[in-house]
Backbone atoms as SQL, in Angstrom:
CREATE TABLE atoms (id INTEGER PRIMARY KEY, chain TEXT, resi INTEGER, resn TEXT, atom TEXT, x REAL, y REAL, z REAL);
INSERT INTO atoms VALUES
  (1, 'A', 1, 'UNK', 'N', 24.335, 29.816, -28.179),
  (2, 'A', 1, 'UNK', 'CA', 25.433, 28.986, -27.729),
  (3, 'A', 1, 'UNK', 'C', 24.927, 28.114, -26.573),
  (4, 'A', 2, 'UNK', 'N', 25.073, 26.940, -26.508),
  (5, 'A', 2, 'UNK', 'CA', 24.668, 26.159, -25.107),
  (6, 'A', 2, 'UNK', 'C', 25.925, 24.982, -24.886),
  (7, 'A', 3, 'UNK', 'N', 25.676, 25.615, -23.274),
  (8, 'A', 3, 'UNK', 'CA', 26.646, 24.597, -22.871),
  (9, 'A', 3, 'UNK', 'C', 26.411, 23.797, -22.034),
  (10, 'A', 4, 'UNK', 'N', 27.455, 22.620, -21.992),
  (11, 'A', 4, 'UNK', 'CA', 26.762, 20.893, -21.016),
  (12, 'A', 4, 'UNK', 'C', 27.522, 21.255, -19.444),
  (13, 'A', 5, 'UNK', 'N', 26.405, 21.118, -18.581),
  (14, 'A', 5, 'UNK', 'CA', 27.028, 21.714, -17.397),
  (15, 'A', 5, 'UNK', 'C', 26.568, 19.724, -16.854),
  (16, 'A', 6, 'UNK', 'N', 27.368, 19.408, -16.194),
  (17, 'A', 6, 'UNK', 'CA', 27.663, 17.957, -15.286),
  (18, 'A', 6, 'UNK', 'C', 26.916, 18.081, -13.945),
  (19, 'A', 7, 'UNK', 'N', 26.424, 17.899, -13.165),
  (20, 'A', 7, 'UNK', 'CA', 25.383, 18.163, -11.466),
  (21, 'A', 7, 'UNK', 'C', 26.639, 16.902, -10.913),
  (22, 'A', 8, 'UNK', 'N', 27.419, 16.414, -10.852),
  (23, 'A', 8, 'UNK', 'CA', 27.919, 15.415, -10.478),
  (24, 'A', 8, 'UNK', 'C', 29.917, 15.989, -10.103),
  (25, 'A', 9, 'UNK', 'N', 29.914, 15.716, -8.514),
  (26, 'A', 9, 'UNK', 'CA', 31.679, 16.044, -8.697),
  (27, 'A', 9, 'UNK', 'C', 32.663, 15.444, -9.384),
  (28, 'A', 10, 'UNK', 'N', 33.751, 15.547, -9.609),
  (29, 'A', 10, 'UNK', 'CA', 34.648, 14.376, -10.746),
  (30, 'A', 10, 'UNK', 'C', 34.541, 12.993, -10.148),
  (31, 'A', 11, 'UNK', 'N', 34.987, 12.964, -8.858),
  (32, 'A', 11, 'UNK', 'CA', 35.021, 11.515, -8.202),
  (33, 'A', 11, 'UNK', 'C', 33.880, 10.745, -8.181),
  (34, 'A', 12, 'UNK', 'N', 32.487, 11.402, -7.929),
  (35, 'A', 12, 'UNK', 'CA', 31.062, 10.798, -8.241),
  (36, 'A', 12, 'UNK', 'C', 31.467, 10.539, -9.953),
  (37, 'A', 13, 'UNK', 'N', 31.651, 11.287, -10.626),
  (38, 'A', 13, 'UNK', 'CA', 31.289, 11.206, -11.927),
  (39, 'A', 13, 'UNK', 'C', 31.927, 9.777, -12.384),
  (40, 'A', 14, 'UNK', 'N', 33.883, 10.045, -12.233),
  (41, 'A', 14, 'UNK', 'CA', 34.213, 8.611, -12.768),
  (42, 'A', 14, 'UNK', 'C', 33.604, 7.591, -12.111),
  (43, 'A', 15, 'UNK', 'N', 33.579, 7.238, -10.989),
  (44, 'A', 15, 'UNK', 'CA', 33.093, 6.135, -10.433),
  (45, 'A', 15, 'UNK', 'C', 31.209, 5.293, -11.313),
  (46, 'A', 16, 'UNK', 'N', 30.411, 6.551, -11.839),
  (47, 'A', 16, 'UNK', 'CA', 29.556, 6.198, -12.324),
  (48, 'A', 16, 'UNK', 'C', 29.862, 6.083, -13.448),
  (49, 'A', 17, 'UNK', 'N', 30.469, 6.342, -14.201),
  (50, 'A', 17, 'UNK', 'CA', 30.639, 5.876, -15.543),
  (51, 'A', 17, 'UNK', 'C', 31.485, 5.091, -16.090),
  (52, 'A', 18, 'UNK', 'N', 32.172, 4.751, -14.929),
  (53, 'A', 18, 'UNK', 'CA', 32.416, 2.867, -15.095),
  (54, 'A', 18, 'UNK', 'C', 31.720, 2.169, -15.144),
  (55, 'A', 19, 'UNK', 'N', 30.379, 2.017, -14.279),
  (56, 'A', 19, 'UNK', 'CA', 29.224, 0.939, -14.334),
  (57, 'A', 19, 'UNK', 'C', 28.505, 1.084, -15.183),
  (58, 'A', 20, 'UNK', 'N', 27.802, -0.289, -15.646),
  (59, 'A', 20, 'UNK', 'CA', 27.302, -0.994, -16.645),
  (60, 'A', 20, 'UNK', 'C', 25.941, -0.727, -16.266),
  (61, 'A', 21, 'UNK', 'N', 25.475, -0.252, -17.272),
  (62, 'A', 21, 'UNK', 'CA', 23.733, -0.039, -16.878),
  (63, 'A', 21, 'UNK', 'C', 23.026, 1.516, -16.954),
  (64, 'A', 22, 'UNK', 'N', 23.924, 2.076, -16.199),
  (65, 'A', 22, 'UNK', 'CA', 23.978, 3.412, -15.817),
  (66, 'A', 22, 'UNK', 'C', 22.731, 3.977, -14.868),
  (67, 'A', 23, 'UNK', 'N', 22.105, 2.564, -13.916),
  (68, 'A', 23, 'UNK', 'CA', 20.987, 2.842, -13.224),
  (69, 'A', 23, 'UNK', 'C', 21.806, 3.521, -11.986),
  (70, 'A', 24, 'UNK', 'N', 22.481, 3.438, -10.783),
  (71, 'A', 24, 'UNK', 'CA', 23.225, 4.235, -10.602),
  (72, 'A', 24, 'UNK', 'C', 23.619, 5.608, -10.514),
  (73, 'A', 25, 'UNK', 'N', 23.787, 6.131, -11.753),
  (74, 'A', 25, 'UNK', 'CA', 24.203, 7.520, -11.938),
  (75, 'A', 25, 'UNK', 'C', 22.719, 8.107, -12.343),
  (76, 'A', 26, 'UNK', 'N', 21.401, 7.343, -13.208),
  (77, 'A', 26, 'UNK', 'CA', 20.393, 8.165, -13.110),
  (78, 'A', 26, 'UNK', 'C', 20.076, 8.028, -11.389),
  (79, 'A', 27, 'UNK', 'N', 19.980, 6.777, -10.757),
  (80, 'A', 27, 'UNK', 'CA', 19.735, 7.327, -9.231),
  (81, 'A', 27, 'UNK', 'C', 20.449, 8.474, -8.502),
  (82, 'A', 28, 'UNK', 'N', 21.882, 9.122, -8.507),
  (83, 'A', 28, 'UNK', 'CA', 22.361, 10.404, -8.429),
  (84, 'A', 28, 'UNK', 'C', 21.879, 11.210, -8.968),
  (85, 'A', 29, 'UNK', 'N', 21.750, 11.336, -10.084),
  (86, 'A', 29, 'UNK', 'CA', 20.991, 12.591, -10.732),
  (87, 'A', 29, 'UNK', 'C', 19.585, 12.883, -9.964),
  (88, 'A', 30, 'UNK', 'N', 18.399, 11.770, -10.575),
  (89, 'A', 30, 'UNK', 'CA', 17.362, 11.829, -9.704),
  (90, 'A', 30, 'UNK', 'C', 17.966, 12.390, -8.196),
  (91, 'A', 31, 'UNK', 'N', 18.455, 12.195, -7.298),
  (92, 'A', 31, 'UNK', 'CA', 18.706, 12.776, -6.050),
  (93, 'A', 31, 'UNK', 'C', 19.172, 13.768, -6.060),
  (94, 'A', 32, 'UNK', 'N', 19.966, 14.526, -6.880),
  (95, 'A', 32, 'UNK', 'CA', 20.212, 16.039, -7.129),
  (96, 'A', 32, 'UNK', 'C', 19.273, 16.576, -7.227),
  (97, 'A', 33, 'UNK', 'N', 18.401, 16.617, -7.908),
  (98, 'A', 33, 'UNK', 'CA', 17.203, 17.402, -8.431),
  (99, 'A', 33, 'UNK', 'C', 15.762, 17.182, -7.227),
  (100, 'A', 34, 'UNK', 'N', 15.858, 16.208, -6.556),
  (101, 'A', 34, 'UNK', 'CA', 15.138, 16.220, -5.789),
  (102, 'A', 34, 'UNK', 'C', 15.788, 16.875, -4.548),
  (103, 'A', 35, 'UNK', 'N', 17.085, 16.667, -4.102),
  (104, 'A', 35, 'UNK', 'CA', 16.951, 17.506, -3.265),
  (105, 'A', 35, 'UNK', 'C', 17.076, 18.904, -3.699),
  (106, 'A', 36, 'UNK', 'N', 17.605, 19.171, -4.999),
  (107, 'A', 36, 'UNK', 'CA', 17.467, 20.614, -5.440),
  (108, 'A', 36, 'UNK', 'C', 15.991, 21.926, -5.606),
  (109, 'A', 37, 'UNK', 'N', 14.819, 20.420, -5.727),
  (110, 'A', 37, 'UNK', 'CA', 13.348, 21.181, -5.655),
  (111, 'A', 37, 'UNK', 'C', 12.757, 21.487, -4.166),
  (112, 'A', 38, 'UNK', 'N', 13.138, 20.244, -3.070),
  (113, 'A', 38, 'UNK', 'CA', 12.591, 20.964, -2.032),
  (114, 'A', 38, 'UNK', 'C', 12.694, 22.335, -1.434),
  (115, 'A', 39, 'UNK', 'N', 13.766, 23.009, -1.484),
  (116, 'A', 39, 'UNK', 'CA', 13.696, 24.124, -0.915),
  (117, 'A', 39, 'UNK', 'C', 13.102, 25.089, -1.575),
  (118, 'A', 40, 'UNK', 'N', 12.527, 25.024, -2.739),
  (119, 'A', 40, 'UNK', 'CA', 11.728, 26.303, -3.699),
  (120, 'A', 40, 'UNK', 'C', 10.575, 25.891, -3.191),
  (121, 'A', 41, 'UNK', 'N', 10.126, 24.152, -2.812),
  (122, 'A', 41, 'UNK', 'CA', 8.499, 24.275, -1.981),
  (123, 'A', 41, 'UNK', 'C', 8.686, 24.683, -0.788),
  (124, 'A', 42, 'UNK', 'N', 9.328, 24.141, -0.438),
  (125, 'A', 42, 'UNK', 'CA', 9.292, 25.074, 1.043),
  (126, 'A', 42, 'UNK', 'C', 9.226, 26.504, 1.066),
  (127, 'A', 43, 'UNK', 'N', 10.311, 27.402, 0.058),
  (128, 'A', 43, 'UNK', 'CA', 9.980, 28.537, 0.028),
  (129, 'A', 43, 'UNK', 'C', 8.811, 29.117, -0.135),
  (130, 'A', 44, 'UNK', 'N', 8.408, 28.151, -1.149),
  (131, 'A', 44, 'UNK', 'CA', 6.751, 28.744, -1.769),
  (132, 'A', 44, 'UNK', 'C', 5.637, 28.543, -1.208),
  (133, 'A', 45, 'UNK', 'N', 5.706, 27.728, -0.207),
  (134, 'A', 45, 'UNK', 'CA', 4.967, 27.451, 0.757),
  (135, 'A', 45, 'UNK', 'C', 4.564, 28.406, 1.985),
  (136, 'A', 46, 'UNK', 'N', 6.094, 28.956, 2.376),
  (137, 'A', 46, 'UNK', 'CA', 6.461, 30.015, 3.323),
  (138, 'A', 46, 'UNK', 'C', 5.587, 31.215, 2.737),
  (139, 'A', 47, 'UNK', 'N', 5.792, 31.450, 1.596),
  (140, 'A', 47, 'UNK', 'CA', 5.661, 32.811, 1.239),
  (141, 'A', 47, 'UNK', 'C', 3.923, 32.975, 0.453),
  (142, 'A', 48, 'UNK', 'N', 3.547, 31.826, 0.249),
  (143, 'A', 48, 'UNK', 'CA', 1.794, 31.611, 0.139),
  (144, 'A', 48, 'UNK', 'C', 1.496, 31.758, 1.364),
  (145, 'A', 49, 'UNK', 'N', 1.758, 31.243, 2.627),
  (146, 'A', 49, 'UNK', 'CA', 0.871, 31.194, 4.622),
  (147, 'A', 49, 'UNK', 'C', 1.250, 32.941, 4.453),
  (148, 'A', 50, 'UNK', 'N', 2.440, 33.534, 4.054),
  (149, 'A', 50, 'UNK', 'CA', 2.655, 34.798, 4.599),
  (150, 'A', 50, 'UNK', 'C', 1.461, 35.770, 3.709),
  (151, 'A', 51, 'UNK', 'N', 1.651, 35.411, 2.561),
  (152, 'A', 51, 'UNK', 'CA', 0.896, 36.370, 1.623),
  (153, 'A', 51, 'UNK', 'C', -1.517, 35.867, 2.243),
  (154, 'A', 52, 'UNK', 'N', -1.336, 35.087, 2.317),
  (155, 'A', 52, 'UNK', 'CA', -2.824, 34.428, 3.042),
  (156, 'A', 52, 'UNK', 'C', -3.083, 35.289, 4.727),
  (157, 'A', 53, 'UNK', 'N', -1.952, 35.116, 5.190),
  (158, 'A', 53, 'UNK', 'CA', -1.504, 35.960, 6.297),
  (159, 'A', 53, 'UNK', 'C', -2.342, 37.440, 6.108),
  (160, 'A', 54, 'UNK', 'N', -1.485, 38.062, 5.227),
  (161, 'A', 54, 'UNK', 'CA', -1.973, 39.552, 5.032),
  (162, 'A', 54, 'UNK', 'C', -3.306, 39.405, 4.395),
  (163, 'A', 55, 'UNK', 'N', -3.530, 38.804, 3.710),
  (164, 'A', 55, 'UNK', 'CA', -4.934, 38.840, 3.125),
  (165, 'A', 55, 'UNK', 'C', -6.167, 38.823, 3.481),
  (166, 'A', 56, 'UNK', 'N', -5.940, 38.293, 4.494),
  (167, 'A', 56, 'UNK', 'CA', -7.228, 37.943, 6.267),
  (168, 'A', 56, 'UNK', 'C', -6.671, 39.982, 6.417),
  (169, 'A', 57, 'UNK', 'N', -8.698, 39.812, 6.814),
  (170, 'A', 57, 'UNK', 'CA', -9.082, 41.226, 7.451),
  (171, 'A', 57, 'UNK', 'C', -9.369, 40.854, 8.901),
  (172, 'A', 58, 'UNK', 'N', -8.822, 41.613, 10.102),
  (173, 'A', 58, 'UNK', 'CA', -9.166, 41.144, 11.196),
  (174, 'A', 58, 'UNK', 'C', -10.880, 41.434, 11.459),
  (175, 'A', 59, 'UNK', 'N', -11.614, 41.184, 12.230),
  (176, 'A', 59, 'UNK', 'CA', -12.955, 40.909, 12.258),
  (177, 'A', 59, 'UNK', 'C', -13.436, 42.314, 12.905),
  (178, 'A', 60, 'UNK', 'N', -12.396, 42.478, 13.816),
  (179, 'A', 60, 'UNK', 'CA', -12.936, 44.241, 14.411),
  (180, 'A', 60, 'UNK', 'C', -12.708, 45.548, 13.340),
  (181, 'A', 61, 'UNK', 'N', -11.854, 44.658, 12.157),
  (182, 'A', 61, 'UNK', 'CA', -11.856, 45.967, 11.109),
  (183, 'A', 61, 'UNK', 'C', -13.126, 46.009, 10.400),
  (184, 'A', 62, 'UNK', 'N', -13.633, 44.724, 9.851),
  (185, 'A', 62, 'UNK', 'CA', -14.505, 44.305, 9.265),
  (186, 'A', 62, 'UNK', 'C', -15.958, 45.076, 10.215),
  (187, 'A', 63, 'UNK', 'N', -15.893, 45.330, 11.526),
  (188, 'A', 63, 'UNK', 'CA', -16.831, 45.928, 12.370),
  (189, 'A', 63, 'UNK', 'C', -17.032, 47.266, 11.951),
  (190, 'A', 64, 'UNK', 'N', -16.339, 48.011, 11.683),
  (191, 'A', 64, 'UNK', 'CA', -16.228, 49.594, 11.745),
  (192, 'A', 64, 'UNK', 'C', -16.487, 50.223, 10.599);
């Protein structure tokens, strides 16, 4: 079963699909999704320095 889910509120929505062209509403979309990906890089970013973090042996362990 699949269903059509909209990224757009009603009032964004009618207003774009009155205009002619529909460059517009792909520029909304495009901006949903972009701001929807930054925060998974950022996350993933966070959590690669942390995991690199642990992965370093300190140098006086490396001594003993």
């Amino acid at each position: 079963m699949v269903t059509s889910i909209e990224a757009q509120c009603a009032m964004c929505r009618a207003v774009l699909e009155s205009e002619e062209g529909q460059q517009t509403a792909k520029g909304v979309n495009n901006g949903i999704v972009y701001l929807m990906v930054i925060p998974y890089i950022l996350i993933g970013l966070v959590g690669y320095l942390i995991y690199r973090n642990f992965k370093k042996t300190p140098i006086d362990k490396m001594k003993k």
